[in-house]
C-alpha positions as CSV (number, residue, x, y, z in Angstrom):
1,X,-32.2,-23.9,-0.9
2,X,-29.0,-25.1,-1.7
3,X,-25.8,-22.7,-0.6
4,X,-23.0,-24.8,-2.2
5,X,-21.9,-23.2,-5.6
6,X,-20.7,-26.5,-7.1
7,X,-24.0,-28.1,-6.5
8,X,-26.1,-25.1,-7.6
9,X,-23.7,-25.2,-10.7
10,X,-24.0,-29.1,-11.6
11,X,-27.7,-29.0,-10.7
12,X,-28.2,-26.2,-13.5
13,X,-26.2,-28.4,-15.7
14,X,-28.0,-31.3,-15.6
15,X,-31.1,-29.8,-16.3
16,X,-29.8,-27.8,-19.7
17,X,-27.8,-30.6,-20.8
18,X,-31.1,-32.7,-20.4
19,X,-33.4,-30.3,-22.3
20,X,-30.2,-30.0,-25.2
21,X,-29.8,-33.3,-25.7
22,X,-33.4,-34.1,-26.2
23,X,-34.1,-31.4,-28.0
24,X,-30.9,-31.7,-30.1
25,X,-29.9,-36.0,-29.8
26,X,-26.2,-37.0,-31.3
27,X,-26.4,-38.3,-34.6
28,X,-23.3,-40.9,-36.1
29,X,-22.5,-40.5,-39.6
30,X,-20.3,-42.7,-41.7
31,X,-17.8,-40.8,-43.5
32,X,-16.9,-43.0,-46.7
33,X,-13.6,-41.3,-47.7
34,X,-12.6,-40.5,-43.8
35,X,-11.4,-37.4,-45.1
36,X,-8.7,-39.2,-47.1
37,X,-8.6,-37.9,-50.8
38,X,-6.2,-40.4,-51.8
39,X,-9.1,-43.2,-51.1
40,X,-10.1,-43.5,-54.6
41,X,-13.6,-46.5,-55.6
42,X,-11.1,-48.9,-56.9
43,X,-8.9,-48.6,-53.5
44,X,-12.2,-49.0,-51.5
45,X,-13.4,-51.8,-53.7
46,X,-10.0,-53.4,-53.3
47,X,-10.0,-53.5,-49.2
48,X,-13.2,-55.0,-48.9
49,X,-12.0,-57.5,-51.1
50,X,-9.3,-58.2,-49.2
51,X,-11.3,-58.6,-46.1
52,X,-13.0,-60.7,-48.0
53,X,-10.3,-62.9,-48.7
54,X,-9.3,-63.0,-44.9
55,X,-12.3,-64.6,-44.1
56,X,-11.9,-67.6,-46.7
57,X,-8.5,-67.6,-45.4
58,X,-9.6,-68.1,-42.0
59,X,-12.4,-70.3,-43.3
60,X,-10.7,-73.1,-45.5
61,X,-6.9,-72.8,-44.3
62,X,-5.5,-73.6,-47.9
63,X,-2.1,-72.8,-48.6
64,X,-2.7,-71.7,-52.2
65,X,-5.5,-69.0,-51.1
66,X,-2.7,-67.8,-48.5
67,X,0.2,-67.1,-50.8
68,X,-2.7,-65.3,-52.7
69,X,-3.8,-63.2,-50.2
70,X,-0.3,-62.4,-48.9
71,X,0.1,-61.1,-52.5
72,X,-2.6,-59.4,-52.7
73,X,-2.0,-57.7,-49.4
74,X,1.6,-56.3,-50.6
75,X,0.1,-55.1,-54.3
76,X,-3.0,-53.2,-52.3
77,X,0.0,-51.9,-50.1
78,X,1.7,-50.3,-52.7
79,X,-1.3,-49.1,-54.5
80,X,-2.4,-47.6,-51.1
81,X,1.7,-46.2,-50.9
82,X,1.9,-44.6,-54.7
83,X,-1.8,-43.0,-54.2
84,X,-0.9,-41.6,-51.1
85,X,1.9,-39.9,-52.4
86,X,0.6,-38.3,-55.2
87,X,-2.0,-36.9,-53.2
88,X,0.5,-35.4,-50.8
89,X,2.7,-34.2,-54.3
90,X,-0.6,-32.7,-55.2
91,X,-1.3,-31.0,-52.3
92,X,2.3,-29.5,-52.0
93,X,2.9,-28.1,-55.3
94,X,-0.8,-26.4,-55.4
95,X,-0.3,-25.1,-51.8
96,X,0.5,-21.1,-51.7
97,X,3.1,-22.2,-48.6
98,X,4.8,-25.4,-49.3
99,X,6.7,-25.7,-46.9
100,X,4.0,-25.4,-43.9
101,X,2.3,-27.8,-46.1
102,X,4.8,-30.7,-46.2
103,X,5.3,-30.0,-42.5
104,X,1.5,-30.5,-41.6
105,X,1.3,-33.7,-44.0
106,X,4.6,-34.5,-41.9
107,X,2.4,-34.0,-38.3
108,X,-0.6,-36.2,-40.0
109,X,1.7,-39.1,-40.7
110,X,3.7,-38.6,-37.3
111,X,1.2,-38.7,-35.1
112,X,-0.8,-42.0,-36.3
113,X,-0.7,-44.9,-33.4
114,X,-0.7,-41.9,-30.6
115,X,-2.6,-41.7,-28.0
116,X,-3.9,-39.7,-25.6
117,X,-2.3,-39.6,-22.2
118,X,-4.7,-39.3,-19.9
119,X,-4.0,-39.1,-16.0
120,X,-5.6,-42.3,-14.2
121,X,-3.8,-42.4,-11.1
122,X,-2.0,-39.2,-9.2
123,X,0.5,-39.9,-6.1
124,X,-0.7,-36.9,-3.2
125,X,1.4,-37.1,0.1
126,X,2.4,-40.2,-0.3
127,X,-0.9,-41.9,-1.1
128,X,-2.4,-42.8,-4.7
129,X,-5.7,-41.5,-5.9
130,X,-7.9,-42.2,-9.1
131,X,-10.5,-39.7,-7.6
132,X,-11.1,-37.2,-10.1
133,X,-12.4,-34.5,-7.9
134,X,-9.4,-35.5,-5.5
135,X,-7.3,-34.8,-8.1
136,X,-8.8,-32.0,-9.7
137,X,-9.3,-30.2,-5.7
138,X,-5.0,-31.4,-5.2
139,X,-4.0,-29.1,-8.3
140,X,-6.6,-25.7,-7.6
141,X,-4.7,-26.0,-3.9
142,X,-1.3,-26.4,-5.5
143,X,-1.9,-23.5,-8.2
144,X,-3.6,-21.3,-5.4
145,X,-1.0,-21.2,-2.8
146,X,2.1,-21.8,-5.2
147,X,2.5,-17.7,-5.1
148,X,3.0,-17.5,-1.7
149,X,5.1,-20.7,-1.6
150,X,7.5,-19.0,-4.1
151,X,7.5,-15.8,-2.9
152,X,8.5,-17.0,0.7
153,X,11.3,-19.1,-0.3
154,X,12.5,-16.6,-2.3
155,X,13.0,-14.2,0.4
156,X,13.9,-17.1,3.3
157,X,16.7,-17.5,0.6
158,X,18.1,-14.5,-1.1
159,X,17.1,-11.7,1.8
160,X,17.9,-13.4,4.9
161,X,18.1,-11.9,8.0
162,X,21.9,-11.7,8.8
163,X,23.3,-11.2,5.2
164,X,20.4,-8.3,3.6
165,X,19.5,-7.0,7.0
166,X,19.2,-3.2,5.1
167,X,17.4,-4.5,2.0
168,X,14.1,-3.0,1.4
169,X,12.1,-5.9,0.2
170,X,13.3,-7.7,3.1
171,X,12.4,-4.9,5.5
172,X,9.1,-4.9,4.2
173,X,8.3,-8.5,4.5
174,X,9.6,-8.6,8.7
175,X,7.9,-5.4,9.5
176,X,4.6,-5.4,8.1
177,X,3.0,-8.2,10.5
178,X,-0.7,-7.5,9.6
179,X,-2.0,-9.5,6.9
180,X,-2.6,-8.5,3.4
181,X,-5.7,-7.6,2.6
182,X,-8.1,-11.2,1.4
183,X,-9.8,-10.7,-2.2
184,X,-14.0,-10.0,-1.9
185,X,-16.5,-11.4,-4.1
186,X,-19.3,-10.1,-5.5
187,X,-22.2,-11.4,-6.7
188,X,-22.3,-11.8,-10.1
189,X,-25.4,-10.1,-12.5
190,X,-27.1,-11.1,-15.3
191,X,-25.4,-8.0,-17.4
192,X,-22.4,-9.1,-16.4
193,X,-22.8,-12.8,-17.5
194,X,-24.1,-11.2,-20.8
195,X,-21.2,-9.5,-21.5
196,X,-18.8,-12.4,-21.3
197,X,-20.7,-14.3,-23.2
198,X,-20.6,-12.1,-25.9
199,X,-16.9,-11.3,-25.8
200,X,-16.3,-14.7,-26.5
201,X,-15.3,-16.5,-29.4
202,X,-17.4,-18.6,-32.0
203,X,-16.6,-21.9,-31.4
204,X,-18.0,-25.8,-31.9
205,X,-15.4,-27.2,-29.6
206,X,-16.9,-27.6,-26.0
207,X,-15.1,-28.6,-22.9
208,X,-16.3,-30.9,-19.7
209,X,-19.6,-29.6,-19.5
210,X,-20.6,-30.5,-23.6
211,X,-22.1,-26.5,-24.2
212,X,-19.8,-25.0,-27.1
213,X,-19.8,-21.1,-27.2
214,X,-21.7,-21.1,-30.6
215,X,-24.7,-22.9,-28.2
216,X,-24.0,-19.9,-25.3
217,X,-24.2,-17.1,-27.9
218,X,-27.9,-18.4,-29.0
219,X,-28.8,-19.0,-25.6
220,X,-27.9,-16.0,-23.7
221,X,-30.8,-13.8,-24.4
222,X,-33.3,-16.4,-22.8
């Protein structure tokens, strides 16, 4: 019988997340329009006959069949450019709130070429990790003892000694040398697990462990 938490934890989660996925296997669609209105047949039609073009291009190296596709590629540009635009007029003037309209279509078009920075590497006392759990164990340390930390410094720095020697917060801290009293766990219940499950929120967005809430709501009552 195990007594580590984590491993009780990820040993539970490998078995559900087995029994999900084969009862419930990922399946890729192809979205045609990408959720682009503005992507009309004729645009479509257009852009695979420009990659069509690209590879004779590539394929006979004439200089004619260049200029031509250089052309083409600037009219399909500005096709693309105009459509584009009258979607977003469209989508302004028939909004309710314009102007949190334009500034979404203004975040959309903004944030195109970002990506997401994700942490790789993490400098801890002077050494550099890439271990996840490293890192992950460096920051639940950090967050845990950072009250303390604060708290200390504030009164090593504001209620010393020989300049607050009557203040009462400093009075507290020097005489009371027991220790506070350490938080207890309980065990937790089923009821209990119950009960937060249900006071949470409908959602399909999951986080590391793949279950979404929607999935824990159906589940809970086996």
């Amino acid at each position: 019988m195990k007594n580590d938490v984590n491993e009780i934890y990820n040993s539970f989660l490998n078995i559900f997340l087995r029994h999900y996925h084969s009862c419930f296997p990922v399946i890729k669609t192809n979205r045609l329009s990408h959720g682009k209105p503005w992507i009309t047949s004729g645009i479509r039609r257009s852009c695979k006959h420009k990659r069509e073009l690209y590879t004779e291009c590539r394929k006979y190296k004439n200089p004619t069949l260049d200029k031509y596709y250089k052309d083409y590629c600037r009219i399909l540009s500005k096709v693309i450019k105009e459509a584009k635009e009258m979607e977003y007029d469209r989508c302004i003037l028939n909004s309710t709130s314009r102007m949190k309209t334009s500034w979404n279509l203004i975040n959309i078009e903004q944030s195109k070429g970002m990506k997401n920075q994700i942490t790789q590497l993490l400098n801890i006392g002077g050494e550099t990790t890439a271990d996840h759990q490293t890192i992950a164990d460096t920051f639940n340390r950090h967050f845990i003892m950072i009250l303390d930390i604060i708290n200390k410094n504030i009164i090593d720095k504001y209620y010393s000694v020989e300049t607050h020697r009557n203040n009462q917060l400093h009075s507290m801290a020097h005489t009371t040398h027991t220790p506070f009293p350490s938080m207890k766990f309980t065990c937790t219940t089923e009821q209990e697990i119950n009960r937060i499950i249900k006071s949470l929120k409908h959602s399909k967005s999951s986080g590391y462990d793949e279950i979404t809430t929607t999935i824990l709501h159906a589940y809970s009552s086996y």
